[in-house]
GUDRENLO-714551 format. One record per residue (C-alpha): x, y, z. Coordinates in steps of 0.001 Angstrom, whole numbers, plus 500000, padded with zeros to 6 digits. Layout:
XYZ;...
//
This chain:
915361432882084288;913775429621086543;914441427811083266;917689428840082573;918082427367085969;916974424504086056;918796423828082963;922290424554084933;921119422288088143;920209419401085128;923363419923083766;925479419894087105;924026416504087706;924606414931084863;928246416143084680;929188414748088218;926916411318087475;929704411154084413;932417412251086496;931490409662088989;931420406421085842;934904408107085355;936160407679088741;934782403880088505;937436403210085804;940739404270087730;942956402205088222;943523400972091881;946803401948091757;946375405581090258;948131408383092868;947366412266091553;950067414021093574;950382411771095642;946495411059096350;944925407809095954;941243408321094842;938772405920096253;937256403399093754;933960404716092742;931145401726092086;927606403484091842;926088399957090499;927618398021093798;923695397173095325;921689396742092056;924400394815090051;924941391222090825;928111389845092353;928627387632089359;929597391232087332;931904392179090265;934972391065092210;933344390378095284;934950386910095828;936010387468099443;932946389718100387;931119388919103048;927323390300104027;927298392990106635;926530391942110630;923479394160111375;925428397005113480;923313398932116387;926405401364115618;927968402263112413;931035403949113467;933839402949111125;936234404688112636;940250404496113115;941302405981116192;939417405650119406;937477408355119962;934381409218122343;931442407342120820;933963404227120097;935138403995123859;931581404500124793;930118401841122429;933356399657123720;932430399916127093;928849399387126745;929742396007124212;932080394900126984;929161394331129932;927445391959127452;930172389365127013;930912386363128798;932874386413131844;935393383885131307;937271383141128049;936036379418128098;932237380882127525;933490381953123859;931746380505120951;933699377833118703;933987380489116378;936431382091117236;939234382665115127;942991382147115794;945860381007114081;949503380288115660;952219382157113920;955729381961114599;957978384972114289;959476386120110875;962154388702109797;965171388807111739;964346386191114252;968037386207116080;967711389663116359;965160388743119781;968081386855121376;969149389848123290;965300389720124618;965725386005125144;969197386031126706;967883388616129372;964220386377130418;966952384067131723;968093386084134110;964643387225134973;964142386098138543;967485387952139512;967203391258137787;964431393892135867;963549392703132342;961969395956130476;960031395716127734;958214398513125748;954711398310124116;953986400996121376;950619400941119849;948123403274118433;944206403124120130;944576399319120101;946748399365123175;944580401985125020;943022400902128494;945757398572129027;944478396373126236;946433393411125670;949852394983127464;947756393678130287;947420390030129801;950900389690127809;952374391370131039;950257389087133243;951757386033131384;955533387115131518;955447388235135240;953460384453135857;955899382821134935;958815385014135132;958178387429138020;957537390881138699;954963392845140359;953248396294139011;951918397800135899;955267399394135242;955059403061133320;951984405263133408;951995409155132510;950706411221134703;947472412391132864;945591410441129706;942671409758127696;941740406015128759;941532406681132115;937864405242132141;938230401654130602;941828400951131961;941848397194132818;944580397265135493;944286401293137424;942092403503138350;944104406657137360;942900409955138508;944173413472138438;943748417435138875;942902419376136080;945352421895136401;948298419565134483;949574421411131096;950195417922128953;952048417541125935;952413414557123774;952837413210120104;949395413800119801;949574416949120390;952844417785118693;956224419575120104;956007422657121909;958694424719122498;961338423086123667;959149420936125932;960411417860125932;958356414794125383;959414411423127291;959613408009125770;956361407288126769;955092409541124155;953836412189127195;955143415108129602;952816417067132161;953417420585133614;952052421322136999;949909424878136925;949834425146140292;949343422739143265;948362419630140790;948091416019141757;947600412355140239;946981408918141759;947003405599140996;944782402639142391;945076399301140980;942155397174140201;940686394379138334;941372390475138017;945346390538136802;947046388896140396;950197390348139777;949255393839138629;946989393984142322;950043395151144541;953604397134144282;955747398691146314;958037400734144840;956771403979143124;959593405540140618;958638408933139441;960522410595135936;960920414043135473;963154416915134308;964230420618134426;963127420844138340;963159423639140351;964744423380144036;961705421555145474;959645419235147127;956809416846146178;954454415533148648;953450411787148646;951667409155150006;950758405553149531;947509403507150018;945642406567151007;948760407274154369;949887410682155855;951389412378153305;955438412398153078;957757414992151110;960721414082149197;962970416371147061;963373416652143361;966846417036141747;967177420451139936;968351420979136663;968281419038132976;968441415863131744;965931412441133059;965365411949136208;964639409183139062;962832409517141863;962781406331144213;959877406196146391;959590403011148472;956570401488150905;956812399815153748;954975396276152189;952977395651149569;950656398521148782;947579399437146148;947683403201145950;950252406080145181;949307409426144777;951801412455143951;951159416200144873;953126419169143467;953879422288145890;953954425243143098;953476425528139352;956242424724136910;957613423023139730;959149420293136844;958228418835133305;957029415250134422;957176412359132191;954791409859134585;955535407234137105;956696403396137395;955078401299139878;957034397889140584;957960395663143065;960938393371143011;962750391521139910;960696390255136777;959598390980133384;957966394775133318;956234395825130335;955151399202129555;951671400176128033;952341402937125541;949105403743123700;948979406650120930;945872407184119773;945424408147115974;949345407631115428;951361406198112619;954196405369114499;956335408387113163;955976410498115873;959133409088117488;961215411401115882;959436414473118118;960955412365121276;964927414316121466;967913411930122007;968724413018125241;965402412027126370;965897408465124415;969615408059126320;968295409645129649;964958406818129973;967284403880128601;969831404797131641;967408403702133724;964733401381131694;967339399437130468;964864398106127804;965202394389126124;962361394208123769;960288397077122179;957220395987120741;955781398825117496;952076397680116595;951176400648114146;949953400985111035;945929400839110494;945857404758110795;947488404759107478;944628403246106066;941658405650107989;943623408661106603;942873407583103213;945740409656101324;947925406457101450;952022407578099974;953125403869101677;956591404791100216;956695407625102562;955847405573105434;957999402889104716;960579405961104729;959278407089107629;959313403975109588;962736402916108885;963976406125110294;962156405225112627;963647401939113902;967305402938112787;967126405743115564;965889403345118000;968592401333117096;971075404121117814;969477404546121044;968678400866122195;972071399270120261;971366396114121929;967398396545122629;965582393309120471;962383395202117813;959564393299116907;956964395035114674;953598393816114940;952063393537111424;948661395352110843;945386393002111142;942575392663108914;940491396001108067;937703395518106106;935932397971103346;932533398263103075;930870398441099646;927372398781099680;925984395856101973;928868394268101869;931968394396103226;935557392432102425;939453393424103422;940453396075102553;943171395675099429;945343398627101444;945262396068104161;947546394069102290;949724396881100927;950747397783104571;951343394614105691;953731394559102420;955287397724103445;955573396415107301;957646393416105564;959485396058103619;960428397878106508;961768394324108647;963584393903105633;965029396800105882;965996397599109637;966692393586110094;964285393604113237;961514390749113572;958449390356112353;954770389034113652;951633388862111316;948817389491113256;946963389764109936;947986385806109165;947217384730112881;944069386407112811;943292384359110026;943674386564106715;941211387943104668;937700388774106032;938856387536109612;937774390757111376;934538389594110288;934769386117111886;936059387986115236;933273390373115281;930817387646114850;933031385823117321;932266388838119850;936307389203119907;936204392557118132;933911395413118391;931167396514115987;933862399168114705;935634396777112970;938684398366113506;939306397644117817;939168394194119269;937345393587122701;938669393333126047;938787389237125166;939627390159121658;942568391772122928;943446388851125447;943171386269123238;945447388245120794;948264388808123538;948205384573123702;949084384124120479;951910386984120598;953500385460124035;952841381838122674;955070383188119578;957513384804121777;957666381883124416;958270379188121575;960868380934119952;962700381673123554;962352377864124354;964022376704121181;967123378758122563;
//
């Protein structure tokens, strides 16, 4: 019986080490319903790179943490945070290493002049612009400094949009964001429930009860430091007041307006202030989708981070909701930076997401009429075979579908892959310190120096005008 045993187990491994040769010959291309198997290589260490296509490979940086990961969860954030307290201080301490290339924008480039047309008119009235991202944009990343650029130059004071709970609350660059625990969220990442609706900002909280959220700015970006003007969105009220209070003051009430559709509440300061916190009076009191903090006319732009998305969640956000935030966003520019989540999936159908996509932008279009849409083109992602690691070849497939999908909708394009600095450029940024040792996220300076070469793209098309 133990022989007839061992005979099976001898067997078994033989069959899956021929299995495995057979998965090494697939094609790259080869889908099985709609699955793309992973290229199998079981000779990658022991066989010399002369006998494979490892032109573009490059030898692994020695990692403290091998996370390889696409969205940002708990040990990335951690690692992020712990990577971040040994960099320089200043963006003049970087190596000469560091990568960069300036791109102009492609696609549809007169498609931005409605964007362009209203940063004229900047210093007399609100210029809105929306930032959509996946993890990337988490913490502020990047929204931050492109926001601190526009509002140098073009005015405007205050992070803009924040919902009232989230999951970067601990590495945002520009607020300390707090709140009670007794808020019933839900968001396209947690999917539709009921007929809950979700506000443009991807997020809508329920109070359970007397709940509460505040907001305290902080770090170096001068004109995210004050506000005065606190706008709170919400919906399907009850007969009711909120209390309030700013920089840490007595507390004030103010009424919501009952029944459906978006609404604004206005709340004002007396000067220039650093703190706004909210309190509900009784649970279910509304659905709210978060709060705006301004001050006066400039460019605003909006940090809208979903972590682990595609970008087709959009069509879980009703029209009503779309109409009721433009009524009072007004937006000029929406900004969609999605795609590398494709690629950590695995099961890649980039058909389907070129589908996807384009429905996509043509309801935003139906929405926003006027509203200029630049996608942001997916950087480099490397693979890592054996020791070594090179792009990814889905890398390039996406950015092919991205171009596919411009082509399609007739918005404009930016290729953060090219302006990184193409193929095996995450490595050069990682080495550079600009990207983390995920090799998917870019630092806190990363993410900076990224957000200069998307407002230098932005700010020499709008001067050619």
């Amino acid at each position: 019986m133990f022989k007839n045993e061992r005979s099976h187990g001898v067997v078994l491994l033989f069959l899956t080490i021929i299995f495995s040769i057979m998965l090494s010959y697939i094609p790259a291309d080869t889908k099985i319903f709609n699955y793309q198997p992973k290229k199998v290589n079981l000779f990658m260490d022991v066989v010399p790179d002369s006998l494979l296509d490892m032109s573009h490979a490059k030898e692994i940086i020695p990692l403290k943490n091998d996370y390889f990961t696409g969205a940002m969860n708990k040990d990335v954030v951690d690692a992020l945070i712990a990577y971040a307290k040994t960099l320089p201080s200043d963006l003049s301490d970087y190596p000469s290493s560091a990568q960069g290339v300036a791109i102009p924008l492609s696609g549809n480039v007169s498609q931005m002049d409605y964007f362009f047309n209203a940063l004229k008119q900047a210093k007399s009235k609100k210029v809105r612009i929306a930032d959509y991202g996946d993890s990337g944009n988490e913490g502020d990343m990047g929204t931050a400094d492109l926001r601190e650029r526009f509002q140098s130059e073009y005015g405007g004071r205050g992070v803009g949009m924040m919902a009232i709970t989230s999951q970067d609350i601990t590495f945002r660059l520009t607020t300390t964001h707090s709140f009670s625990d007794n808020w019933k969220t839900v968001s396209v990442l947690t999917g539709k429930e009921g007929d809950i609706p979700i506000g443009l900002n991807g997020f809508v909280s329920i109070p359970q009860g007397v709940s509460w959220v505040k907001y305290e700015t902080k770090g170096p970006y001068k004109n995210a430091k004050y506000f005065n003007t606190a706008k709170v969105y919400y919906t399907n009220a009850k007969a009711s007041t909120i209390k309030y209070s700013f920089n840490n003051g007595a507390e004030q009430s103010a009424t919501l307006q009952a029944g459906s559709g978006v609404k604004e509440l206005v709340l004002s300061a007396s000067g220039n202030v650093t703190a706004f916190k909210m309190t509900t009076t009784m649970a279910d009191q509304a659905q709210f989708f978060g709060v705006s903090l301004e001050s006066g006319n400039g460019v605003y732009i909006d940090n809208y981070p979903w972590r682990g998305n595609s970008g087709v969640s959009f069509k879980i956000i009703t029209p009503e909701v779309m109409s009721g935030f433009q009524k009072y966003f007004d937006y000029k520019l929406i900004i969609l930076t999605y795609g590398a989540n494709m690629l950590t999936a695995g099961n890649i159908n980039f058909t389907w997401y070129e589908n996807q996509m384009i429905k996509v932008i043509q309801d935003l279009k139906t929405y926003f009429p006027q509203t200029s849409i630049l996608l942001v083109g997916m950087g480099d992602k490397p693979t890592k075979r054996g020791s070594r690691m090179f792009t990814d070849p889905n890398v390039l497939k996406m950015i092919n579908s991205q171009k596919n999908i411009v082509k399609a909708t007739n918005i404009a394009f930016w290729d953060k892959f090219d302006a990184m600095g193409g193929e095996n450029s995450m490595l050069d940024w990682v080495n550079a310190n600009l990207a983390s040792r995920d090799y998917g996220h870019l630092t806190e300076f990363g993410s900076k120096k990224m957000a200069g070469m998307i407002a230098d793209a932005l700010l020499n098309e709008y001067r050619k005008k």
